[in-house]
N, CA, C and O atoms as a GROMACS GRO file, in nm:
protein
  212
    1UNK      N    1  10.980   9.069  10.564
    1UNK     CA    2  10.873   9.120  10.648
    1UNK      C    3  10.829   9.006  10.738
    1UNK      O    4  10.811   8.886  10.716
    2UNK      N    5  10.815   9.092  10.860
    2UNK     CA    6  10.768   8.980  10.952
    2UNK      C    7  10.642   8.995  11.028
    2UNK      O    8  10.630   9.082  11.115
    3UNK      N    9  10.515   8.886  10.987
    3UNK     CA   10  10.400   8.933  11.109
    3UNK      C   11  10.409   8.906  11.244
    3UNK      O   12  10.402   8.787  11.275
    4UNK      N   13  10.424   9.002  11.349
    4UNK     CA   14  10.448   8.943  11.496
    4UNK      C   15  10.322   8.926  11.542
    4UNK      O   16  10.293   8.824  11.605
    5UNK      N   17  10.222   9.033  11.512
    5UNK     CA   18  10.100   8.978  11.536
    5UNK      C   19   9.996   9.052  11.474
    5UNK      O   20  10.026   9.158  11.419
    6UNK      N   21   9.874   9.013  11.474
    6UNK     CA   22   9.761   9.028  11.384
    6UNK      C   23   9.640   8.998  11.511
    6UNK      O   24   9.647   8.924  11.609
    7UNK      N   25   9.523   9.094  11.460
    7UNK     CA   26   9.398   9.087  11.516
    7UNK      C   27   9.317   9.156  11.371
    7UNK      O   28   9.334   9.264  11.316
    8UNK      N   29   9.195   9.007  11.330
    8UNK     CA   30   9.100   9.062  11.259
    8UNK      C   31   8.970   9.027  11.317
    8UNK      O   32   8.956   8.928  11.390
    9UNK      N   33   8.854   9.125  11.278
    9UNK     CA   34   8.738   9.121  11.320
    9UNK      C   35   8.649   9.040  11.256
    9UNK      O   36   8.678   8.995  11.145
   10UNK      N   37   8.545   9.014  11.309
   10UNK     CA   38   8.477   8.940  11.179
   10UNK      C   39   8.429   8.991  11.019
   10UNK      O   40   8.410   8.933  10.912
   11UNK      N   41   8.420   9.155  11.076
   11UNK     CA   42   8.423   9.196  10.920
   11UNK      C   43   8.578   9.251  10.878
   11UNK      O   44   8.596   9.372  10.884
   12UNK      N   45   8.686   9.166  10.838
   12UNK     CA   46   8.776   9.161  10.781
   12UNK      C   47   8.804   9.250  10.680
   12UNK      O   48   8.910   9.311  10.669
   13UNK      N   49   8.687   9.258  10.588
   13UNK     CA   50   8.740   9.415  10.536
   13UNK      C   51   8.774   9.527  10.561
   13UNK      O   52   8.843   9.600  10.489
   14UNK      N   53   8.708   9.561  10.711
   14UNK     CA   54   8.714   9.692  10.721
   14UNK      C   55   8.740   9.717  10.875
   14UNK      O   56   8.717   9.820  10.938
   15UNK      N   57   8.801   9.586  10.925
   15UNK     CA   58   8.866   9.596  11.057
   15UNK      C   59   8.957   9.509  11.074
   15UNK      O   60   8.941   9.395  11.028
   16UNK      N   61   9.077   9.547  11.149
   16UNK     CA   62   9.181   9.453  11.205
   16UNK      C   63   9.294   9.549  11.202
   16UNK      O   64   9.296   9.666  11.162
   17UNK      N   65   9.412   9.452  11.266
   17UNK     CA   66   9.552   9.544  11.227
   17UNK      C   67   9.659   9.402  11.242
   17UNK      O   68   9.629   9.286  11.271
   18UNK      N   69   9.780   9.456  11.213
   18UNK     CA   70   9.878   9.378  11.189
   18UNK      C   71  10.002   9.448  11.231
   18UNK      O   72  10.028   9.565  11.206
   19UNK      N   73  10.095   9.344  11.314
   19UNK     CA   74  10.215   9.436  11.360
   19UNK      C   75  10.310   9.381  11.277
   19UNK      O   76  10.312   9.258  11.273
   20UNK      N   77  10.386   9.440  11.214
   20UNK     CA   78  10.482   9.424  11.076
   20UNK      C   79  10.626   9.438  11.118
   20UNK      O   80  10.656   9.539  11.182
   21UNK      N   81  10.681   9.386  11.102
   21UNK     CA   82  10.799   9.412  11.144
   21UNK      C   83  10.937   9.412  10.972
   21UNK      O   84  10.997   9.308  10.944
   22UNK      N   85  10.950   9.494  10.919
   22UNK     CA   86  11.058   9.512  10.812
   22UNK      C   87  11.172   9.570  10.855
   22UNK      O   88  11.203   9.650  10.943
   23UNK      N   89  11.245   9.490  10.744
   23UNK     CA   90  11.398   9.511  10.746
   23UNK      C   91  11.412   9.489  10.594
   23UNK      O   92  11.351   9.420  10.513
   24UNK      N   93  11.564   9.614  10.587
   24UNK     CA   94  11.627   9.579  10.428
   24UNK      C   95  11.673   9.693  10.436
   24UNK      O   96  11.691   9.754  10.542
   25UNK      N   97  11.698   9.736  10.315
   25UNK     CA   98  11.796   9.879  10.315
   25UNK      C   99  11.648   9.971  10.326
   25UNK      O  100  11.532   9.935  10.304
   26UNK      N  101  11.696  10.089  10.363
   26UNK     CA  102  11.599  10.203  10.380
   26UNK      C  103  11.549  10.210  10.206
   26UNK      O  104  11.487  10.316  10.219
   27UNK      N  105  11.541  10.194  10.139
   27UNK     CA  106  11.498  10.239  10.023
   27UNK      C  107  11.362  10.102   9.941
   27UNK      O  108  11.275  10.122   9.856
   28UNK      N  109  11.401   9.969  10.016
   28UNK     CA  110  11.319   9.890  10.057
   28UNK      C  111  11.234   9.908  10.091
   28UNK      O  112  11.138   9.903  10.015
   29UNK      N  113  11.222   9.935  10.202
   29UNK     CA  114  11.150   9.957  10.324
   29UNK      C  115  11.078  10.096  10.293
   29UNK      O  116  10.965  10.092  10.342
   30UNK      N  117  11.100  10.202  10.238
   30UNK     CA  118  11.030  10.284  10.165
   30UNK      C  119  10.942  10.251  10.067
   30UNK      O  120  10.834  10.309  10.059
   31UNK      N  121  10.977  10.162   9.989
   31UNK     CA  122  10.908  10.095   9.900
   31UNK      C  123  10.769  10.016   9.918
   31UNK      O  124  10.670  10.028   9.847
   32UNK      N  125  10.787   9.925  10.038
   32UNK     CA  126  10.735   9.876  10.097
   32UNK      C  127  10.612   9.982  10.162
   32UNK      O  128  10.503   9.963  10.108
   33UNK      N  129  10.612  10.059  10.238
   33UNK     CA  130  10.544  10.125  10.319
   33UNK      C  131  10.453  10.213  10.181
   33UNK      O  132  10.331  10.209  10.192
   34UNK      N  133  10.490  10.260  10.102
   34UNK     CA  134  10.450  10.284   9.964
   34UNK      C  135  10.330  10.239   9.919
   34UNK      O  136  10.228  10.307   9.910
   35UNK      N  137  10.349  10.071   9.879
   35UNK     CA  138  10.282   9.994   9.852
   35UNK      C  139  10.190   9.953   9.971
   35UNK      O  140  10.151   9.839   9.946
   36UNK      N  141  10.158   9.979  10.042
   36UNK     CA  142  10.092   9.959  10.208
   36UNK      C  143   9.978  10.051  10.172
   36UNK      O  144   9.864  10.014  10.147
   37UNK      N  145  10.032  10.203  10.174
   37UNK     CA  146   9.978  10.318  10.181
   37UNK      C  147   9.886  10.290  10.047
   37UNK      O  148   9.763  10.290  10.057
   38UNK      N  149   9.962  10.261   9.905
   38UNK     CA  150   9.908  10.224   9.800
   38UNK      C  151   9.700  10.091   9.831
   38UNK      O  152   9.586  10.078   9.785
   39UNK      N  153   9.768  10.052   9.910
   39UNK     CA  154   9.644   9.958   9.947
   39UNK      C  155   9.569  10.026  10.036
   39UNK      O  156   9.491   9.956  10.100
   40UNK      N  157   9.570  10.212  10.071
   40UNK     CA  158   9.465  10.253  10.168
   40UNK      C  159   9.460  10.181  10.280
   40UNK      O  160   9.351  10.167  10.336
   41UNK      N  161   9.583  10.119  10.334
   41UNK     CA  162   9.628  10.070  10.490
   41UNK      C  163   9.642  10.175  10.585
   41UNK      O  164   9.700  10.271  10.535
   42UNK      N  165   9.610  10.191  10.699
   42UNK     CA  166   9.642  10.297  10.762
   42UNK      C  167   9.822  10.279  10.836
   42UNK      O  168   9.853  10.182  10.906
   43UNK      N  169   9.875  10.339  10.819
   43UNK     CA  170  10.055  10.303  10.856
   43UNK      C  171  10.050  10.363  11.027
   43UNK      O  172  10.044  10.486  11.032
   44UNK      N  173  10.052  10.310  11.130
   44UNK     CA  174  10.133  10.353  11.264
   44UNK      C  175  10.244  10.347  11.273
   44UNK      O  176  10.288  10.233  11.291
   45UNK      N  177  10.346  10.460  11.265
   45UNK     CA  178  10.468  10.458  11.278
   45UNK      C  179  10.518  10.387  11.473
   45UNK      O  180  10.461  10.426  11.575
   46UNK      N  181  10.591  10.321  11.472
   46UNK     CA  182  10.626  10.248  11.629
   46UNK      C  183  10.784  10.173  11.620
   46UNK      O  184  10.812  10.062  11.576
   47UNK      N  185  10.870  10.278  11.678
   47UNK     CA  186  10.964  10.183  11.620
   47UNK      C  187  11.078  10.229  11.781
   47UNK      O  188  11.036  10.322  11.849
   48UNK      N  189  11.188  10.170  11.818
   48UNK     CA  190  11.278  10.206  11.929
   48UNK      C  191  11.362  10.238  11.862
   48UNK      O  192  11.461  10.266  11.928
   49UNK      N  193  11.378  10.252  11.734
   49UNK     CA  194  11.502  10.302  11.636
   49UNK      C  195  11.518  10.466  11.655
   49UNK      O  196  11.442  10.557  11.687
   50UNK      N  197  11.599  10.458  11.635
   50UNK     CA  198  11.603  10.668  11.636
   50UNK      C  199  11.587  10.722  11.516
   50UNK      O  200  11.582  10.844  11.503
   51UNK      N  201  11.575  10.616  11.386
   51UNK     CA  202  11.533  10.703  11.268
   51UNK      C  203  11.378  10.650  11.246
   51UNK      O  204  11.331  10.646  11.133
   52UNK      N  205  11.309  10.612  11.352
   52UNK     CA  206  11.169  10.544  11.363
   52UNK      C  207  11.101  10.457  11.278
   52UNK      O  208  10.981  10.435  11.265
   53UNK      N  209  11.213  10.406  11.215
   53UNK     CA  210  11.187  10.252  11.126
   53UNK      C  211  11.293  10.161  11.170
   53UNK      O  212  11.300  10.046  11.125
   0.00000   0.00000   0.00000
C-alpha cells in the first residue's frame, strides 16, 4: 500500500482523507478494503482500471 497523499484537519478524528494506492492479487486487496470498511473508513472507489481497482 501506498500513501500518495493525505489531508488531515485539525480534528483528526473525524476529518481528513487519504489517497491509497494498493496492489497484490485481487483477493488481497479485498481483504484490505475489508479491514478499511472494518475501521468505519469511508472507501471512494477511483481507479483508470476497468475492473475499478
Amino acid at each position: 500500500m501506498n500513501i500518495l497523499a493525505a489531508l488531515l484537519g485539525a480534528n483528526a478524528r473525524d476529518d481528513g482523507w487519504f489517497d491509497l494506492e494498493l496492489r497484490g492479487p485481487a483477493q488481497q486487496i479485498q481483504s484490505a478494503l475489508i479491514d478499511l470498511n472494518d475501521l468505519d473508513l469511508e472507501i471512494w472507489q477511483g481507479s483508470d482500471r476497468p475492473d475499478g481497482w
